[in-house]
C-alpha positions in Angstrom: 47.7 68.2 -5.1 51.2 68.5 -4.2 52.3 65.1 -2.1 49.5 63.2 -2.7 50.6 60.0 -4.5 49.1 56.6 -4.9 51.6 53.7 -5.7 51.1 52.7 -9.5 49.1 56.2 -10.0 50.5 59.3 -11.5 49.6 62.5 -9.7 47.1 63.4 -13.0 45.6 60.6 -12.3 44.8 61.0 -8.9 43.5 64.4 -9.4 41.2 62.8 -12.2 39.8 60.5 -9.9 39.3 62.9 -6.9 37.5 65.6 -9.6 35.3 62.6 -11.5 34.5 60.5 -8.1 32.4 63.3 -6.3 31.3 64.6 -9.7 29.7 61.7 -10.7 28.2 61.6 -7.2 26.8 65.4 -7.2 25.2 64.3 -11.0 23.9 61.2 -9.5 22.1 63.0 -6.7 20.8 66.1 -8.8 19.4 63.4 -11.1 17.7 61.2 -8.4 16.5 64.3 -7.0 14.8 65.7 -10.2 13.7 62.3 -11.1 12.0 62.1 -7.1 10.7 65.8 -7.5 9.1 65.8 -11.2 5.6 64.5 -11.9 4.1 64.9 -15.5 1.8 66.9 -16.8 1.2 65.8 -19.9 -2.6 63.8 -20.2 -2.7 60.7 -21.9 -5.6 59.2 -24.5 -4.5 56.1 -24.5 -2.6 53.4 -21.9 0.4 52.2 -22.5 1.5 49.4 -24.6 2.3 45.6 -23.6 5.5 44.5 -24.5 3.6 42.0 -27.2 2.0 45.1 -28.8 5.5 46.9 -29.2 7.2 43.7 -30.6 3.8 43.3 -33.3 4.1 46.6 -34.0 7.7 46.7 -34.8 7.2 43.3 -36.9 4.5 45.2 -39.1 6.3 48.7 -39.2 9.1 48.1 -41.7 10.3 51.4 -41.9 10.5 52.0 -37.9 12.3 48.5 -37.9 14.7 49.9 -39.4 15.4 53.0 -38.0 15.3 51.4 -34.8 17.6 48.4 -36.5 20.0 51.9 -38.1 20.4 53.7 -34.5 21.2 50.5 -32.8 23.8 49.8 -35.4 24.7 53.5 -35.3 24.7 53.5 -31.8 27.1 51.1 -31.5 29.8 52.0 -33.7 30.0 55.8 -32.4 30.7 53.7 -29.0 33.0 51.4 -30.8 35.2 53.9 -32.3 35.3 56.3 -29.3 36.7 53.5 -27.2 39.0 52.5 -29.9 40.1 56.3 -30.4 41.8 56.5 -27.2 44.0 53.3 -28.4 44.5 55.0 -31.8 45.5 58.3 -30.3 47.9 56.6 -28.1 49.4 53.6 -29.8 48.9 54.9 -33.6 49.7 58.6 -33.3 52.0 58.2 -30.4 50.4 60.9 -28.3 47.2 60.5 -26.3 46.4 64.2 -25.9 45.4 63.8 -29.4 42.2 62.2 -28.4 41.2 65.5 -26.6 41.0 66.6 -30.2 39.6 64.0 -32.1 36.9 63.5 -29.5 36.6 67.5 -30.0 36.2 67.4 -33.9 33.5 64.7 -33.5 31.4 66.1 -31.2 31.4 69.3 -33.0 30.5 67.6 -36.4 27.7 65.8 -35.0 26.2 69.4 -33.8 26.9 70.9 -36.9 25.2 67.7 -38.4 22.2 68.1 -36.0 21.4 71.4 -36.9 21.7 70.8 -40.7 19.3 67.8 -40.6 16.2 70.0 -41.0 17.9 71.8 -44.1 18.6 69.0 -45.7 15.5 66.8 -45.4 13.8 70.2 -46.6 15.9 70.4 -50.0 15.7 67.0 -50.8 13.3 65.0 -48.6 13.9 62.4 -45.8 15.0 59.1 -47.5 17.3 61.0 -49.4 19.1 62.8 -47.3 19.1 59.9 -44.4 20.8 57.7 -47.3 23.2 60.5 -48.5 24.1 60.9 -44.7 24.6 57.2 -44.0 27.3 57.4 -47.3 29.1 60.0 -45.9 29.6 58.6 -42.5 30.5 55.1 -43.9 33.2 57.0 -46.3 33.9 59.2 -43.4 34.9 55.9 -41.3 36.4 54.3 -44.5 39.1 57.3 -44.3 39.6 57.2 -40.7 40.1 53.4 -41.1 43.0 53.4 -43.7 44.6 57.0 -42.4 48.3 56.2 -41.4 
């Protein structure tokens, strides 16, 4: 996009934006329209559940409490140290393409983690391998926190 400047902008900026903008717009769309176009098939036994009947449920269920409790609090630190990433890869390592990477190593350990869940819960059972998981992630973060 040779010419095509916005004051403040760089150019690789600008051709961000004009790629992402209509992108976002042509996902947008596609999903409305498959959203607008789709009806289920799937029968259902039973109705749905009341807002009160979730919240009892969850009160009574222990263990789902805390998975749903876990995935929020995982959840939120996968968001937290993605946004904090880019700052590290720029401030801390001095070069944001770095963050390319990073982002790249993540994503492929959490496939790679995905498709070992059902190996691991098979050698050594649910609980266990949920709480062996948890430790490595928390020493996993434990390194990238004090890593120069």
């Amino acid at each position: 996009m040779n010419g095509a400047t916005v004051p403040g902008r760089s150019d690789t900026e600008l051709v961000q934006a004009v790629i992402a903008v209509p992108g976002a717009m042509i996902g947008l769309a596609l999903y409305l329209l498959c959203f607008a176009t789709s009806q289920e098939a799937v029968q259902r036994d039973v109705g749905s559940a009341s807002l009160r009947d979730t919240v009892s449920m969850l009160r009574h269920n222990r263990p789902l409490l805390l998975l749903c409790g876990s995935s929020l609090l995982f959840l939120t630190g996968m968001f937290s140290v993605s946004t904090v990433a880019v700052y590290y890869a720029r401030d801390v390592l001095g070069n944001a393409d770095f963050y390319i990477v990073m982002t790249l190593v993540q994503t492929v350990a959490m496939v790679v983690a995905a498709a070992l869940v059902p190996t691991a819960v098979a050698a050594v059972g649910k609980k266990r391998a949920y709480i062996t998981s948890a430790v490595v992630a928390v020493v996993g973060a434990l390194a990238f926190a004090v890593a120069p």
